[in-house]
C-alpha positions in Angstrom: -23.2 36.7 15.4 -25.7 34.5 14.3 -23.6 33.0 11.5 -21.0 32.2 14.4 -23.4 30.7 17.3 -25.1 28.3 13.6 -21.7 27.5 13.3 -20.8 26.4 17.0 -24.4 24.3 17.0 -22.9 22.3 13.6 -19.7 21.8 15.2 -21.1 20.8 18.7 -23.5 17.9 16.8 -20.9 16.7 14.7 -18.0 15.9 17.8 -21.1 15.0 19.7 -22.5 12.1 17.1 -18.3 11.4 16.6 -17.8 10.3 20.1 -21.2 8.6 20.5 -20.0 6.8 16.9 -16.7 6.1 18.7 -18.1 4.8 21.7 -19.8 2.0 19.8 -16.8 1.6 17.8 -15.0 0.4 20.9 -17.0 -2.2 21.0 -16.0 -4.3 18.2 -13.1 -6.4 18.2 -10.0 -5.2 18.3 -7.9 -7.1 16.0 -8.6 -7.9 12.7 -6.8 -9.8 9.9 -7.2 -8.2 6.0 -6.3 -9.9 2.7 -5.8 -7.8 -0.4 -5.2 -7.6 -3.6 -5.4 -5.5 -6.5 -2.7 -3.2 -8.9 0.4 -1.6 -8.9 1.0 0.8 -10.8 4.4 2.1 -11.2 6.0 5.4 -11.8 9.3 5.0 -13.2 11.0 2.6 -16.1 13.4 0.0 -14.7 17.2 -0.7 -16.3 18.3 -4.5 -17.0 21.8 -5.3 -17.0 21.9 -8.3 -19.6 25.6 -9.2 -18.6 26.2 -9.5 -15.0 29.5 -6.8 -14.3 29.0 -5.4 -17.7 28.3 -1.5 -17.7 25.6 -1.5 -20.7 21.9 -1.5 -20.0 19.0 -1.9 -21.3 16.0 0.3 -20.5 12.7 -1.3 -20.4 9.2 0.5 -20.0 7.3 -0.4 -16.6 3.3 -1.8 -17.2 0.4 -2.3 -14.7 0.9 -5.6 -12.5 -0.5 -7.4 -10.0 -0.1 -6.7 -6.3 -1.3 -8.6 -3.0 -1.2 -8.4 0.7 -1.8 -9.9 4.0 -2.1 -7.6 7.3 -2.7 -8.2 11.1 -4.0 -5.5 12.7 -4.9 -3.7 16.2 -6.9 -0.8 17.1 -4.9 0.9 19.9 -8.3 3.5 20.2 -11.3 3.6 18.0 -9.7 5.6 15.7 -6.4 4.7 15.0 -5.1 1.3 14.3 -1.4 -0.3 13.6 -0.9 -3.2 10.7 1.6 -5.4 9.8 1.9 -6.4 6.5 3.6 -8.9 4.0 2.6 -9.5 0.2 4.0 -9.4 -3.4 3.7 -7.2 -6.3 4.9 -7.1 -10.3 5.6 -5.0 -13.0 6.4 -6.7 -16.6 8.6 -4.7 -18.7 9.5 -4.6 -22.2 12.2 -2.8 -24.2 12.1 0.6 -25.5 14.3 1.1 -28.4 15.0 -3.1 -28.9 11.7 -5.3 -29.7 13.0 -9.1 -27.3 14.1 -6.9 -24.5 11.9 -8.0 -21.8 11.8 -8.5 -17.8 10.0 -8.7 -14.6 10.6 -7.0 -11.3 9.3 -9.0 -8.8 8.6 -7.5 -4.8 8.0 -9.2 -1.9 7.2 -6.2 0.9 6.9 -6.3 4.8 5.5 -3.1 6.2 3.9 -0.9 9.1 0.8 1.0 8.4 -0.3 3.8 11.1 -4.0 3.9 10.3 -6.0 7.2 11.6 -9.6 6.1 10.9 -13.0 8.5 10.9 -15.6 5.6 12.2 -19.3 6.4 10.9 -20.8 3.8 11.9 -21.1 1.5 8.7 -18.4 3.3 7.0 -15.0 4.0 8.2 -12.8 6.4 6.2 -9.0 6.5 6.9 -5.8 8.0 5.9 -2.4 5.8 6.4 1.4 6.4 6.5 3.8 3.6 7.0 7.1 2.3 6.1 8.7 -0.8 5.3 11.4 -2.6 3.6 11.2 -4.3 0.2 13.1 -7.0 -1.4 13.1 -6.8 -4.8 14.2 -9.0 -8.1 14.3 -8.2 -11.8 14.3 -11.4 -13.8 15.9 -10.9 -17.3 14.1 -13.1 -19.8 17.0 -12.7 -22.4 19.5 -14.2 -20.5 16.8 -16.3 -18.6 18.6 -15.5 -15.4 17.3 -13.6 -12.2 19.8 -10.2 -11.5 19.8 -6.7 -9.2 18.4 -8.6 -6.4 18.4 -6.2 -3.7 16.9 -4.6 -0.5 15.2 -1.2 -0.4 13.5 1.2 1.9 10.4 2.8 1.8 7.5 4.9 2.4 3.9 5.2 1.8 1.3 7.0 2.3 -2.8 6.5 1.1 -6.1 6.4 2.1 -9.3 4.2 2.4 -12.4 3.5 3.0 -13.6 0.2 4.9 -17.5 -0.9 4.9 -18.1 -2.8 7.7 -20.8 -5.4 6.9 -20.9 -6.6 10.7 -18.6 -5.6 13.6 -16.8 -8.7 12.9 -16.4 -8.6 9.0 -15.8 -5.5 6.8 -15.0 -5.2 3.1 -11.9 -2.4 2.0 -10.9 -0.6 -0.5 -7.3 1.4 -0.7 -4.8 3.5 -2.2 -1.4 4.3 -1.6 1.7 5.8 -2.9 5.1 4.4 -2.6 8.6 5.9 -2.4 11.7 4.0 -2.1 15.4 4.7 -1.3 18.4 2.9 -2.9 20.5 3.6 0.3 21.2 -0.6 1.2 22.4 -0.7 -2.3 23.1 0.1 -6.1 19.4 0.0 -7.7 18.4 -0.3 -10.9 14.8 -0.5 -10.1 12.5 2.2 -8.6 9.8 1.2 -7.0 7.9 4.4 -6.8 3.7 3.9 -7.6 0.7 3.6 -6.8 -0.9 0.6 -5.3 -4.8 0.1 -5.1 -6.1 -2.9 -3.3 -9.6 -4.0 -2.2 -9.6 -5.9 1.2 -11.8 -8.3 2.4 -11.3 -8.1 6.3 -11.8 -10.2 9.6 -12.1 -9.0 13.5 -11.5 -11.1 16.2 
């Protein structure tokens, strides 16, 4: 009994000190515009078709590259926000089994981010899901020309943590993970990875 009425006193401070938290949160500004950058990291190698209409491939080994984004933002309640993203992100490949075999996938995504956000005052945790579409290029440096330029489907999901330096400016830091489908089209390139970004952010 005690253990259960210690319990219900924990429970009862902590919503308490969240709503006062997100009572000041709805304060700030409620738009906000982030630019990011860091890594992708993917999960899968990639296949290069040398000949364009041939049926022979080559397949390459996927390395770390860089990724980059832009997002607008709203919080539609203190915590949970929409974005709407655009950026660009690599991966460099180089042949497995044949030393000159090498390419570069090349991805320009747009996306929506649902963002459900724990404010603490200073420091804002989150968890995201979005989807988006990605439009994708692998250039084939043996041939020197760009082929499988495509459009692809996706989904992510991560999580981060923001820092918010004052209610107008806040520094980031995320992760995510992203699937894609090859359903607009015959692929040759998985995009599936991780992306980690840091994010330096502006409300308004």
């Amino acid at each position: 009994m005690k253990k259960l009425i210690l319990f219900s006193l924990v429970i009862a401070f902590l919503l308490s000190v969240s709503l006062s938290w997100a009572a000041d949160e709805a304060d700030k500004p409620a738009n906000y515009l982030a630019i990011k950058g860091g890594i992708y990291s993917p999960s899968n190698d990639f296949d290069v078709q040398h000949i364009p209409g041939d049926s022979t491939f080559s397949r390459l080994d996927n390395k770390i590259g860089f990724a980059g984004e832009v997002a607008f933002g709203r919080y539609i309640m203190p915590a949970v926000a929409m974005e709407l993203g655009a950026g660009y992100f690599e991966s460099k490949g180089s042949g497995e089994a044949v030393a000159g075999q090498d390419a570069r996938l090349r991805v320009v995504p747009v996306v929506l981010t649902a963002k459900v956000l724990l404010p603490l005052g200073p420091v804002e945790p989150y968890g995201e899901f979005g989807v988006g579409g990605y439009f994708s290029k692998v250039r084939d440096f043996k041939i020197d020309e760009s082929t499988n330029t495509k459009a692809m489907f996706g989904l992510h999901a991560g999580a981060g943590l923001n820092f918010n330096i004052t209610d107008g400016f806040f520094l980031g830091l995320e992760g995510r993970y992203l699937w894609t489908d090859d359903s607009w089209g015959s692929s040759d390139a998985k995009l599936d990875g991780f992306i980690t970004m840091a994010a330096l952010g502006f409300r308004y």
